[in-house]
FIMAR-633685 format. One record per residue (C-alpha): x, y, z; residue in three letters. Coordinates in steps of 0.5 Angstrom, whole numbers, plus 500, padded with zeros to 3 digits. Layout:
FIMAR-633685
XYZALA;...
END
This chain:
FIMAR-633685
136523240UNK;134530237UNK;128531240UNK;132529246UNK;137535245UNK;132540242UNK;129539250UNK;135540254UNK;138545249UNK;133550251UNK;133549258UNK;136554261UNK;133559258UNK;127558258UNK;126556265UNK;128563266UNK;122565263UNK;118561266UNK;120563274UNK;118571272UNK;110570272UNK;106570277UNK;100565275UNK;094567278UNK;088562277UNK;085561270UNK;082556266UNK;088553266UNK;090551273UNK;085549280UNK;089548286UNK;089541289UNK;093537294UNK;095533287UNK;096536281UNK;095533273UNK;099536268UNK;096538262UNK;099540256UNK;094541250UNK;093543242UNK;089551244UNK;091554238UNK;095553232UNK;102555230UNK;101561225UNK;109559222UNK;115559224UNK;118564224UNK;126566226UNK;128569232UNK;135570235UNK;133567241UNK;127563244UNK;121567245UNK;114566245UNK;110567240UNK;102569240UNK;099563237UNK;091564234UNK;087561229UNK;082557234UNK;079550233UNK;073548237UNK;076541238UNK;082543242UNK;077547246UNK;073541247UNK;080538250UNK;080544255UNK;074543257UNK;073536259UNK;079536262UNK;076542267UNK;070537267UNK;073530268UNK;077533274UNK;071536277UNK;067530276UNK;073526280UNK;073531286UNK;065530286UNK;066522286UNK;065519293UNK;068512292UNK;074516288UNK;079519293UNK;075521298UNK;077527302UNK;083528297UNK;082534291UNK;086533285UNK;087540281UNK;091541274UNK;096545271UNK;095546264UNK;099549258UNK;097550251UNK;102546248UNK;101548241UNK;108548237UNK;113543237UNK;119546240UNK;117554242UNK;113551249UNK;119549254UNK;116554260UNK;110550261UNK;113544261UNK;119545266UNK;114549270UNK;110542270UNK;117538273UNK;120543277UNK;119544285UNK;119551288UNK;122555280UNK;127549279UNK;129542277UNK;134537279UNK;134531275UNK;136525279UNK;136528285UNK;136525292UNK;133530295UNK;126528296UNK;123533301UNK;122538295UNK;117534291UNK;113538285UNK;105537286UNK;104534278UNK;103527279UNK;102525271UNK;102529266UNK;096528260UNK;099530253UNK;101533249UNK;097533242UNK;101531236UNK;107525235UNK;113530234UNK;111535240UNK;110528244UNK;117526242UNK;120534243UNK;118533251UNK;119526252UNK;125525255UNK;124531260UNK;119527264UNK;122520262UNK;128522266UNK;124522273UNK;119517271UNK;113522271UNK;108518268UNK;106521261UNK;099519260UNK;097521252UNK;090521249UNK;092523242UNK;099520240UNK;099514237UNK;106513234UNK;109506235UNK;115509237UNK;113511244UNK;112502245UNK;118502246UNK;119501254UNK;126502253UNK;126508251UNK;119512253UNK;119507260UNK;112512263UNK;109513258UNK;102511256UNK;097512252UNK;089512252UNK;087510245UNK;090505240UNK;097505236UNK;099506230UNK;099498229UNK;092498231UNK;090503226UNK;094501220UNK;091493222UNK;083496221UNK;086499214UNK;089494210UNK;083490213UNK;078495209UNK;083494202UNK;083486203UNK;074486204UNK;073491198UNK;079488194UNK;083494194UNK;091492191UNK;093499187UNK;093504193UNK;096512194UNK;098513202UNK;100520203UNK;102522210UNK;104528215UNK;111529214UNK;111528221UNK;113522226UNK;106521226UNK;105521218UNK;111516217UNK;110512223UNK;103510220UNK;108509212UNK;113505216UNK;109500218UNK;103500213UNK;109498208UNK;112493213UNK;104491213UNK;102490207UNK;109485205UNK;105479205UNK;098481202UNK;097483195UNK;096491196UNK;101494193UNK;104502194UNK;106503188UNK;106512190UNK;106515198UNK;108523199UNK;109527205UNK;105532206UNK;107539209UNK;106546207UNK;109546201UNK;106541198UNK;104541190UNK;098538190UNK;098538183UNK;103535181UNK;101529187UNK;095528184UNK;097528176UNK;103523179UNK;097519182UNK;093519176UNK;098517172UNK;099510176UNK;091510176UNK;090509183UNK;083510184UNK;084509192UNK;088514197UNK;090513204UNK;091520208UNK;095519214UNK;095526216UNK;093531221UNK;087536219UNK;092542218UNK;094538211UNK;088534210UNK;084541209UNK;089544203UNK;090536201UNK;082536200UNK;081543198UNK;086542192UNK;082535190UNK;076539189UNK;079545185UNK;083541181UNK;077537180UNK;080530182UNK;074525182UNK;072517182UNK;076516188UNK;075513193UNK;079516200UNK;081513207UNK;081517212UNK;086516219UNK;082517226UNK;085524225UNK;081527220UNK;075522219UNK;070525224UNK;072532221UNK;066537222UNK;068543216UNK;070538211UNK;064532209UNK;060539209UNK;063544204UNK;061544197UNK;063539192UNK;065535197UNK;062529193UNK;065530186UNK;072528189UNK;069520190UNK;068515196UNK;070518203UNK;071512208UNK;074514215UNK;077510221UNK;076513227UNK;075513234UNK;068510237UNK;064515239UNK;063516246UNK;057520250UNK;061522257UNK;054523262UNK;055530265UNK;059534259UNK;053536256UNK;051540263UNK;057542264UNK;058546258UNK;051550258UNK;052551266UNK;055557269UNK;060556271UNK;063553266UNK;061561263UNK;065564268UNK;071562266UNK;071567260UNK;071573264UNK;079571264UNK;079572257UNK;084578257UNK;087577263UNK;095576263UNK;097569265UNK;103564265UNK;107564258UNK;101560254UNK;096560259UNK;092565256UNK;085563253UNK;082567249UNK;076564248UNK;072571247UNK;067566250UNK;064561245UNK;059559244UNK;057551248UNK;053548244UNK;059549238UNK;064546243UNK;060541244UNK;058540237UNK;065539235UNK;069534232UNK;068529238UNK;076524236UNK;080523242UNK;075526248UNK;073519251UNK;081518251UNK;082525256UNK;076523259UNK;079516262UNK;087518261UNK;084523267UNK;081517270UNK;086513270UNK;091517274UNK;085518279UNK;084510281UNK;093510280UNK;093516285UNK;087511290UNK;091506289UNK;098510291UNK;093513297UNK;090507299UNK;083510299UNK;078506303UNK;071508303UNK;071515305UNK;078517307UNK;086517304UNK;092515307UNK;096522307UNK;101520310UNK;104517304UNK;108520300UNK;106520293UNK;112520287UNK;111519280UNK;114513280UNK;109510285UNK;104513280UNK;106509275UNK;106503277UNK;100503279UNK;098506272UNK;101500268UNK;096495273UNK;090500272UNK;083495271UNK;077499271UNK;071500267UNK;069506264UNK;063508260UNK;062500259UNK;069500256UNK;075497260UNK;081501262UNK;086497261UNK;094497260UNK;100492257UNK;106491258UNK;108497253UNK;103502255UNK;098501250UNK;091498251UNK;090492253UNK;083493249UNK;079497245UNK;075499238UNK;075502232UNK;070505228UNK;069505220UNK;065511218UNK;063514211UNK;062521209UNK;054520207UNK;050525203UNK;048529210UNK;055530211UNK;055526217UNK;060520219UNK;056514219UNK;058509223UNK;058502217UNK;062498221UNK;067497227UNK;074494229UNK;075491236UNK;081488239UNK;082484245UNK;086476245UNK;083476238UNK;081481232UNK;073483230UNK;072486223UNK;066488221UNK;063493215UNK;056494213UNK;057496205UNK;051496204UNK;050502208UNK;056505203UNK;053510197UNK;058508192UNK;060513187UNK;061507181UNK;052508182UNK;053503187UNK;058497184UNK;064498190UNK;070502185UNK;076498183UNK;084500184UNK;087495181UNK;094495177UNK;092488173UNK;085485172UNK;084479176UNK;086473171UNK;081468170UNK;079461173UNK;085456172UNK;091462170UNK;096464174UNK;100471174UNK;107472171UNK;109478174UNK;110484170UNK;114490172UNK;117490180UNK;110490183UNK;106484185UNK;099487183UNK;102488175UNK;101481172UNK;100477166UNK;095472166UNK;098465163UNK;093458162UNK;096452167UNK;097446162UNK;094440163UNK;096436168UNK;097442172UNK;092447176UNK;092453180UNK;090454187UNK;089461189UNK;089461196UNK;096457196UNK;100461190UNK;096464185UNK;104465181UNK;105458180UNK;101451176UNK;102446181UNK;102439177UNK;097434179UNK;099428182UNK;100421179UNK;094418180UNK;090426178UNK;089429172UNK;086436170UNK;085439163UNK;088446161UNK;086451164UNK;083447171UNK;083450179UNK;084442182UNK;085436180UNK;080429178UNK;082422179UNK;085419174UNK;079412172UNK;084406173UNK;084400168UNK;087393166UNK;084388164UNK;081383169UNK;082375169UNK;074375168UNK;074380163UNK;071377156UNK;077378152UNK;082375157UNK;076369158UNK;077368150UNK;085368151UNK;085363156UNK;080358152UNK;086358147UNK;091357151UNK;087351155UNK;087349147UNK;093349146UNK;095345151UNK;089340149UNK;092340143UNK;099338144UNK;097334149UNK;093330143UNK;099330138UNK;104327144UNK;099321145UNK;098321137UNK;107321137UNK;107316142UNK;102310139UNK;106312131UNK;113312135UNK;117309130UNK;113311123UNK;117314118UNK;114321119UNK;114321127UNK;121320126UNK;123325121UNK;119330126UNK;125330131UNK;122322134UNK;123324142UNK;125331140UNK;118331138UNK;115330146UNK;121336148UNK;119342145UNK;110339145UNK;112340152UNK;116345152UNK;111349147UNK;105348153UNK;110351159UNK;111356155UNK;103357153UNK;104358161UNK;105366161UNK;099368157UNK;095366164UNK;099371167UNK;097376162UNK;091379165UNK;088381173UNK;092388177UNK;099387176UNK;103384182UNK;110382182UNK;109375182UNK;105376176UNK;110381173UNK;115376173UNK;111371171UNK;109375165UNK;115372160UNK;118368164UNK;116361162UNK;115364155UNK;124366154UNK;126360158UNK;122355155UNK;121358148UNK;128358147UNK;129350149UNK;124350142UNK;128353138UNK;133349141UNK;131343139UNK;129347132UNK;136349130UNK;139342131UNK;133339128UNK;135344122UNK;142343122UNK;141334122UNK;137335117UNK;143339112UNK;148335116UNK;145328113UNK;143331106UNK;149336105UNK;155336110UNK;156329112UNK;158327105UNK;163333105UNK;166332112UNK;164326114UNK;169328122UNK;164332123UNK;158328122UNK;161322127UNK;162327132UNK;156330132UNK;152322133UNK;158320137UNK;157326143UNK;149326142UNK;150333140UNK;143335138UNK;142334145UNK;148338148UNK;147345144UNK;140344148UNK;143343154UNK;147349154UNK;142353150UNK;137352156UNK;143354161UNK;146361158UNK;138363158UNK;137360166UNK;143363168UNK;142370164UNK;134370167UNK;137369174UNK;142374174UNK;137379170UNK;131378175UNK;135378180UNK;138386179UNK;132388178UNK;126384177UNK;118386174UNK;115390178UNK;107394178UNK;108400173UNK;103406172UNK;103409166UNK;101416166UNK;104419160UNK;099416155UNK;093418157UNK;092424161UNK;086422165UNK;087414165UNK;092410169UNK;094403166UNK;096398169UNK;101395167UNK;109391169UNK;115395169UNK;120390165UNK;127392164UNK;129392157UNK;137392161UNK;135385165UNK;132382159UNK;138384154UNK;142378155UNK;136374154UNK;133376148UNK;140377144UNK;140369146UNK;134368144UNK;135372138UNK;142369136UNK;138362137UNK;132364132UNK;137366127UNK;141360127UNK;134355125UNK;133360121UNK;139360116UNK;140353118UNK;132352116UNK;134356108UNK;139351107UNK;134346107UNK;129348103UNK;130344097UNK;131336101UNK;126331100UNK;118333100UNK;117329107UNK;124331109UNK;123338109UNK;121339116UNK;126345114UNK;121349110UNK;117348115UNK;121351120UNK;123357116UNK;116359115UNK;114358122UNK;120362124UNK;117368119UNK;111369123UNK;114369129UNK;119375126UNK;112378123UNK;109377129UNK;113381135UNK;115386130UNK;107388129UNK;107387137UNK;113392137UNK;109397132UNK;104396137UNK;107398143UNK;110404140UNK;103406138UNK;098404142UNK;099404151UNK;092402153UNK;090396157UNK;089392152UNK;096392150UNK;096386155UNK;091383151UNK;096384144UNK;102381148UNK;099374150UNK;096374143UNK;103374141UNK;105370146UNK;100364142UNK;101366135UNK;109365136UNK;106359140UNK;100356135UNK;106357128UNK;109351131UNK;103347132UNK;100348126UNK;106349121UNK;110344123UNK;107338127UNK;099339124UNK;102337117UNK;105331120UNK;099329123UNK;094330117UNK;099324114UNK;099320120UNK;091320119UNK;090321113UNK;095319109UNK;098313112UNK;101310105UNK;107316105UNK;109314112UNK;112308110UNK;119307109UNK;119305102UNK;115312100UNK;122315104UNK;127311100UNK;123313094UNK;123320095UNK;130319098UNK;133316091UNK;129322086UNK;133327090UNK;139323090UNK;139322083UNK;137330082UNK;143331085UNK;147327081UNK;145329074UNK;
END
C-alpha cells in the first residue's frame, strides 16, 4: 500500500512535467507501429537529498553493466524487426527511460501509460490508446513495487528481467506482471541446497535493507525450519551500516559462513569493509546479484577474506550482441550525448568504449534478451501474423497481450520460454560459481528446475581456503555414532552429546534428538546406531538335560509301578498295612500322575504345555499330602488321642474320615484350580529383562490365579507336618510319622532352594531346576517313606510279623506306664 500511494501521491505533479518536452530521437527511444516501454538502472542515485517539492535530479556514477541493459535492448529489438518469421511487416519500437531511483522517476513511467499527454484509469474511451504494449523493468524490487500499481490498474503487461521478490507472485495483487529469470524461492532453494552438501549449520545472512534483501531473509528463515541450518545472526544493510560492529557480532558467535543477499551498492563496502578489518577464514555466498561481479574477484587481498561461492544466472552467449556493439551504428548513438532530451532520458555515455560493455558483468542480460522476445510472439500472436504479414485490423490492448504473454512457449538460445500460473518460469537454471585465483567466476556446479529439481556441485574444482578440507560452520561438533543431541540453548545447532543406554539406539536419518528403544525381540549395547536380534533359547524335548530328566521320570513311574505290585502280593502283611494298606495304592498313583508335569518341562511353550506345567503336580500332589495328614493323624489318633477322646476316635472310624478329608481336600484344589486357570490361564511368556541380547522362553503363571492353590497346598503340608512331630516318639515300625516329617523337610528345603533360584537365575535352564524340584518333591516320598517298607518286605521278613508289631507295641505301652 505504500508504494501504491507514493505513486499516485506524485501523479499530478509530475505529469506536468512530463507534457512540457519535446523528446526528439535518441538511444532511448525508436518509433514503431508498437512500442515496448522500457525502464532501465542507467546511473546510480548519488543520495537522497530533500526537496520541497518533486523535481529531478542529475544522476551520475555510470556502471557498464546498466549500459549493457540499454544495449541490448536496442539490439533485441532491432534484431526482432530484422526477423522474417516474427511480425512480419509490423515494426516494434521503444521507449525508454533510466529508472534509476525508487520514487524520483514518475515522468517516465506515466509518459509510458499516457495517450496524447493524459491518462485515464479505467476509461472507456477506447479510441485513445497508448502505443506501449508491455513495459520491461524496472531493475531493483522496491523500484518495482514503486511503479507497480500504475500499470497494475489497465493490465499492462510488466515484463521484468531483474526483479525476483516473491511478492510479485501474487496474481491478486501484480495480476500482469511477469518476470524472465527465476524468484527468490528459486534462488534461496539453491543456497540451502549449498549449506546442506558441504554440512553448513552455523550461518550469518545479511541483506539489502530493501524489499528484495528481506524478501530473500523471510523465506530463507521459513526454508530452513525444517533443516538443521541455524541463523543465529542476519543484518540489513544500508548506507549506515557499521561494519565493524557486524563483523565483531559475527565472530563472537563464530560463524565462518555468510549469506549476502544483496545488491552491488552495499556488497562493495560490505566486502571492502571485510578486507580492511582483516576478516578472514570465511567463506561467503553470494546471491545472483553480485556473484558474476566484475571489479570485486580482482581487487587486491581479495583472497585473504576466505572462500567465495556465488549463485547466479548461467551465462548465455546471445549470437549477434558482440557485432552489434562494435558496429557503427550502435557508435552513432553517442553523438546524442549532450543533446537535451526527456527528464531521464539522457545518456551521457561519452561514448564507451564496446569492448568494456560487452565485457561487463553479464547477470540479467539473457532476461532483457527473451523478456523482449516474449512480447514480440505475444504481440505475433495478438496479430495473428502468418508467414509473411500481420492482421492490422486488430486492435491490440495490453490486456490481449497479456494474455497471451501467460501462454508464451517458445525456444530461445536452446532455452524454453515459459510461464506459470503466477508469472514466474515454468523452467529455468542456476549456475554455482567460485571466485578463483584468476578472479574469475568459475562455473563448479548447476541448479536446474522444471517438474523436478537437479543440483549438482563439483567441489573438487573449489580452492578452499582450510588448504583444500572444506571449512566448518558449526555451533556444536557432530556427536559420535550412537549419541544423540541434547539441545543447549535455543538453537537446534547448539547441542550436547548423550550416550543411547543399551536397549535403545540412534537413527540420525529419523531423529538424531532421541534414543529409540529396541524392540522386544532386539537388543543393542550402549552407544549402538541399530539393533540386533535377540539369540532366542529354551530347552528342547531333545536336548540331553531334558532326555536325562525324562529318563528319571519314566523310572519314577517304574518304580512306583514295582513297589504297588510289591503291596499288592504283601496286602496283609504288618508292614504294608502299617504304610497306609489301599492308601497305599492312592498316593503311588497319585505320585506317578503328579510325575506327569515334568514331560511338560521342556520344548517351546505353548499354552497347552504352560497349562500342563503344574497342574497334575498341585491337583494330584495335594491328594498325597492328603493322604499323608490323615495317615499322620491315624497314627497319633491311635496311640495318643483315642485314649483321651475316645468320641472322636469312633467317629473318625465310623464316617471313614481319612477318606473324607481326602475328598474334600481334592475338591477345594479342583475348584480353586478351575477358577484360577479360567481367569487367566498359563500362557507363552518372553523374558527380556534378564538378559539383554537373549530371549527366554518361558511361561507366564499367574501367581494371583495360583494363590488359593498353593495357600491349600501350603495349609495341607502344614498340617502332616505338625501332625507327623507329634509322632516322632511311637513304636519303630509305627513311626511312619518320622518318616513323613523328613520327607516333608525336604519338600520345604527343596522349593525354597528353587524359590532362591528364581530370584537369582532367569536363564533357560530355570526349566530344568523347575522339573528337578517337581522330581525331588516327588523321589522324597518314594525313597523316604515307602523304600524302608519295601527293604523289609524283602529283606527282613522276620519284622513284618504280627508278633514282631505287639512286641513293639507293648515296650512303647510299658514306657509309657512308667
Amino acid at each position: 500500500m505504500k508504494h501504491f500511494l507514493e505513486s499516485f501521491c506524485l501523479l499530478g505533479a509530475f505529469l506536468h512535467v512530463c507534457t512540457q518536452h519535446t523528446v526528439p530521437a535518441s538511444e532511448f527511444q525508436l518509433e514503431g507501429d508498437y512500442l515496448i516501454g522500457g525502464l532501465f538502472h542507467i546511473h546510480d542515485d548519488t543520495g537522497s537529498v530533500y526537496h520541497e517539492r518533486p523535481e529531478l535530479d542529475a544522476f551520475t556514477k555510470s556502471n557498464y553493466q546498466y549500459f549493457r541493459f540499454l544495449w541490448l535492448i536496442l539490439f533485441s529489438v532491432e534484431q526482432v524487426n530484422n526477423s522474417t518469421n516474427l511480425l512480419p511487416n509490423v515494426s516494434l519500437g521503444y521507449d525508454i527511460f533510466d529508472h534509476c531511483s525508487d520514487t524520483q522517476n514518475f515522468p517516465g513511467v506515466l509518459k509510458l501509460i499516457s495517450a496524447n499527454g493524459s491518462i485515464q484509469p479505467w476509461s472507456d474511451k477506447q479510441s485513445v490508446l497508448s502505443k506501449v504494449i508491455a513495459v520491461v523493468g524496472p531493475f531493483t524490487s522496491t523500484q518495482s513495487l514503486t511503479v507497480a500499481p500504475l500499470l497494475m490498474v489497465n493490465l499492462v503487461p510488466m515484463v521484468n528481467y531483474a526483479t525476483s521478490t516473491s511478492v510479485f507472485s501474487n496474481k491478486a495483487k501484480y495480476p500482469s506482471f511477469l518476470r524472465t529469470l527465476p524468484s527468490n524461492l528459486n534462488m534461496i532453494d539453491v543456497i540451502v541446497r549449498i549449506l546442506q552438501k558441504f554440512n553448513w549449520r552455523w550461518v550469518a545472512f545479511l541483506n539489502s535493507d530493501d524489499d528484495y534483501g528481506n524478501d530473500g531473509l523471510n523465506l530463507f528463515t521459513q526454508r530452513i525450519k525444517d533443516t538443521e541450518i541455524c541463523l543465529p545472526y542476519s543484518k540489513g544493510l544500508s548506507d549506515s551500516t557499521n561494519y565493524t560492529q557486524t563483523f565483531k557480532q559475527m565472530e563472537a558467535k563464530q560463524i565462518n559462513v555468510i549469506i549476502v543477499f544483496a545488491l552491488e551498492n552495499n556488497v562493495e563496502p560490505l566486502i571492502e569493509s571485510a578486507m580492511l578489518l582483516n576478516v578472514t577464514n570465511k567463506v561467503w555466498i553470494a546471491g545472483d546479484a553480485w556473484a558474476l561481479n566484475k571489479k570485486l574477484p580482482k581487487m587486491k587481498g581479495i583472497k585473504n577474506i576466505g572462500t567465495v561461492l556465488g549463485v547466479a544466472e548461467p551465462v548465455v552467449t546471445i549470437p549477434g550482441f558482440s557485432d552489434f556493439l562494435h558496429s557503427s551504428k550502435a557508435q552513432l548513438h553517442c553523438k546524442y550525448a549532450e543533446q537535451d532530451t526527456f527528464c531521464n532520458q539522457k545518456c551521457n555515455c561519452s561514448c564507451m568504449n564496446p569492448e568494456d560493455i560487452f565485457a561487463a558483468d553479464p547477470s540479467y542480460s539473457f532476461a532483457i534478451y527473451s523478456a523482449i522476445y516474449a512480447i514480440a510472439h505475444a504481440l505475433h500472436n495478438t496479430l495473428r501474423c502468418g508467414a509473411d504479414k500481420c492482421d492490422s485490423n486488430i486492435t491490440v490492448y495490453p490486456y490481449i497481450v497479456l494474455a497471451e504473454l501467460r501462454k508464451s512457449n517458445f525456444t530461445l538460445v536452446n532455452n524454453s520460454i515459459q510461464f506459470d500460473d503466477n508469472g514466474n518460469l515454468k523452467q529455468g537454471s542456476y549456475s554455482v560459481v567460485f571466485w578463483n585465483n584468476s578472479g574469475d567466476a568459475q562455473e563448479i556446479g548447476f541448479y536446474q528446475f522444471n517438474s523436478e529439481v537437479h543440483f549438482f556441485v563439483d567441489d573438487s574444482k573449489i580452492e578452499w581456503h582450510t588448504n583444500g578440507e572444506v571449512p566448518t560452520s558449526l555451533c556444536s561438533p557432530e556427536c559420535p555414532a550412537g549419541y544423540i543431541k541434547k539441545r543447549n540453548g535455543i538453537y537446534e545447532c547448539c547441542f550436547d552429546c548423550e550416550i543411547c543406554a543399551n536397549g535403545t539406539y540412534v537413527n540420525i536419518t529419523e531423529s538424531p534428538y532421541t534414543c529409540l528403544k529396541c524392540k522386544d525381540i532386539e537388543w543393542s549395547e550402549e552407544g549402538s546406531t541399530s539393533c540386533n536380534l535377540r539369540a532366542v533359547e529354551y530347552i528342547s524335548a531333545t536336548d540331553i538335560v531334558a532326555t536325562l530328566v525324562f529318563v528319571a521320570a519314566c523310572a519314577f513311574v517304574g518304580m512306583t509301578l514295582a513297589m504297588s505290585v510289591l503291596f499288592s502280593v504283601n496286602y496283609n502283611t504288618p508292614v504294608v498295612r502299617s504304610a497306609g494298606g489301599p492308601m497305599c495304592f492312592l498316593i503311588l498313583g497319585c505320585l506317578s500322575l503328579s510325575n506327569l508335569s515334568v514331560f511338560f518341562h521342556f520344548g517351546k511353550p505353548t499354552v497347552p504345555l504352560c497349562t500342563l506345567r503344574y497342574l497334575p503336580f498341585l491337583l494330584f500332589y495335594t491328594i498325597c499330602l492328603a493322604c499323608f495328614v490323615v495317615r499322620s493323624f491315624q497314627i497319633v489318633c491311635i496311640f495318643k488321642i483315642a485314649a483321651k477322646i475316645p468320641k472322636l476316635h469312633s467317629w473318625w472310624v465310623k464316617y471313614n474320615g481319612q477318606w473324607l478329608v481326602i475328598v474334600v481336600a481334592f475338591v477345594i484344589q479342583a475348584i480353586f484350580l478351575v477358577i484360577g486357570y479360567s481367569c487367566k490361564p498359563p500362557s507363552p511368556y518372553n523374558e527380556t529383562s534378564w538378559y539383554p541380547d537373549k530371549i527366554i522362553l518361558s511361561c507366564d503363571i499367574s501367581l494371583q490365579a495360583s494363590t488359593a492353590s498353593v495357600i491349600l497346598l501350603l495349609s495341607i503340608c502344614t498340617l502332616c507336618f505338625i501332625f507327623s512331630y507329634m509322632g516322632k516318639n511311637l513304636p519303630k515300625n509305627y513311626n511312619e510319622a518320622k518318616a513323613i516329617t523328613f520327607c516333608l523337610l525336604l519338600l520345604i528345603l527343596t522349593w525354597i532352594i528353587f524359590a532362591t533360584e528364581c530370584m537369582l537365575y532367569r536363564g533357560k535352564y530355570i526349566q530344568l531346576l523347575s522339573a528337578l524340584a517337581v522330581l525331588s518333591s516327588l523321589y522324597s516320598f518314594l525313597f523316604w517313606y515307602f523304600l524302608p517298607k519295601c527293604f523289609i518286605i524283602l529283606f527282613q521278613p522276620h519284622k513284618n510279623t504280627q508278633q514282631y508289631f505287639q512286641g513293639l507295641i507293648q515296650n512303647y505301652t510299658k514306657t509309657i506306664s512308667q
